[in-house]
N, C-alpha and C positions, 0 to 999 in steps of 0.2 A: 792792188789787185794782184793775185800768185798768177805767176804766168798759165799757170796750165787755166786759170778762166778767160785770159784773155785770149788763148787759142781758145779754147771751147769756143767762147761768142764771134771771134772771126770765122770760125769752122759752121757756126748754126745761119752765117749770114751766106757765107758763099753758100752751102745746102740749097736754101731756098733762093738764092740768085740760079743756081742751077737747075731749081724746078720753075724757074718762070715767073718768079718774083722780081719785080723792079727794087731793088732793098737801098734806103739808104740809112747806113751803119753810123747814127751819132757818136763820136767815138772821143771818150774822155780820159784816154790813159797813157802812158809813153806808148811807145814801140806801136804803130798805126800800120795796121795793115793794108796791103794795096790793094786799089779798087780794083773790078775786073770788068767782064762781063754780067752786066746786070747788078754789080754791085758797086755803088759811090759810096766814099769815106770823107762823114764832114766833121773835120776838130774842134773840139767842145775847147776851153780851158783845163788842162793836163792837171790832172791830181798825179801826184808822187806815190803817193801809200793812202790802204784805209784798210779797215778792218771790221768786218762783219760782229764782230765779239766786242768793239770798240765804238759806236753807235757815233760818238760824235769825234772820233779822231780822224780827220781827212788834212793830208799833208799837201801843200800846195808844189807845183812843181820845182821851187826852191826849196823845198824843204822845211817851211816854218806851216803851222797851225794855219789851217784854214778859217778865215773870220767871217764874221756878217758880209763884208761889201766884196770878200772873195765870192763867197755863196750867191749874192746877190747879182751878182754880172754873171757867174756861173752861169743861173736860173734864167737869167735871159737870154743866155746866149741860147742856151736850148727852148727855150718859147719861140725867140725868131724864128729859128730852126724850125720848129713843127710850125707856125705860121704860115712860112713860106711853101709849107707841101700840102697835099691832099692824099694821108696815106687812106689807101682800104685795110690795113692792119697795123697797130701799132704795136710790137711784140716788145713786152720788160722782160728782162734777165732778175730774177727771185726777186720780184718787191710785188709785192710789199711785207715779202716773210723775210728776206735777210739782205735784202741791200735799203733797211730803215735809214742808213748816213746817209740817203740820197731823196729823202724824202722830200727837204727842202725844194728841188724842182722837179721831182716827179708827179706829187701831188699837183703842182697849178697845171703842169700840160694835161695829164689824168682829166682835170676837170673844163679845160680848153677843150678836149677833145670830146668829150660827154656834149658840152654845146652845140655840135659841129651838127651838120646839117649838108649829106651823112654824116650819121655817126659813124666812125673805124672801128672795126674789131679789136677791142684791146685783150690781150691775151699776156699771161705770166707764162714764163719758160722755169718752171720751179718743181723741184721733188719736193717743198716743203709742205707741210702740214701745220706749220705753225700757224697760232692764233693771230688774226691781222688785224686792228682796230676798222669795224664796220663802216667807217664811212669811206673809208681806203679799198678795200675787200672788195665794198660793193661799186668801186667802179668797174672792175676786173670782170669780164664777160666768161672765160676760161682759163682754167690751169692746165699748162701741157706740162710733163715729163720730159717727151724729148718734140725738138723739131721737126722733127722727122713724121710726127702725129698733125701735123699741118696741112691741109688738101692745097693742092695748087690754087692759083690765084685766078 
């Protein structure tokens, strides 16, 4: 991840911890930014590098190729994760148009979530336009541009 998105995504969580959002920031990259006021930081397993243009290159925090049983303990780590919580909003950072290398455990929480009872607001934080394959797309409730297009909580 180029650092200027990992400030963007630190920067759109505090935002909405400052409008009155309780935010917790699954956070799966080096450099973890600090919790604050209203906003908790829980650490995924650390990818090293990925690349949007590069769909299935995800570097593991040593540096070698990310495999199946990395992806897979990934995937769980972030299922516990949402398990454990009862959000009223789930906000993606561009997926399902350009963060596809993460599809792997995007999609099952996507569809953990859909089962839920409530269901959470799931919402993409995306300028993209791109074509999403439909059954991805269609769990996505709204596409925002900026944070900031978010009504309090």
């Amino acid at each position: 991840m180029a650092a200027g998105d990992a400030q963007r995504l630190a920067d759109t969580a505090r935002l909405l911890a400052g409008r009155g959002w309780q935010v917790l920031l699954a956070w799966g990259g080096e450099d973890m930014p600090a919790a604050g006021p209203g906003l908790q930081v829980a650490a995924l397993t650390p990818v090293a590098h990925w690349r949007a243009d590069q769909p299935g290159l995800i570097l593991d925090a040593g540096g070698g190729l990310a495999n199946h049983a990395w992806k897979k303990q990934r995937a769980a780590s972030l299922l516990a994760l949402f398990a454990q919580t009862r959000p009223a909003l789930l906000l993606l950072d561009r997926f399902p148009f350009t963060n596809q290398a993460f599809r792997y455990e995007l999609k099952p929480m996507l569809e953990m979530a859909c089962r839920r009872t409530p269901k959470p607001r799931i919402v993409s934080l995306s300028t993209g336009v791109a074509v999403a394959e439909p059954a991805i797309r269609g769990l996505i409730d709204q596409i925002i541009r900026e944070a900031a297009d978010l009504p309090g909580p």
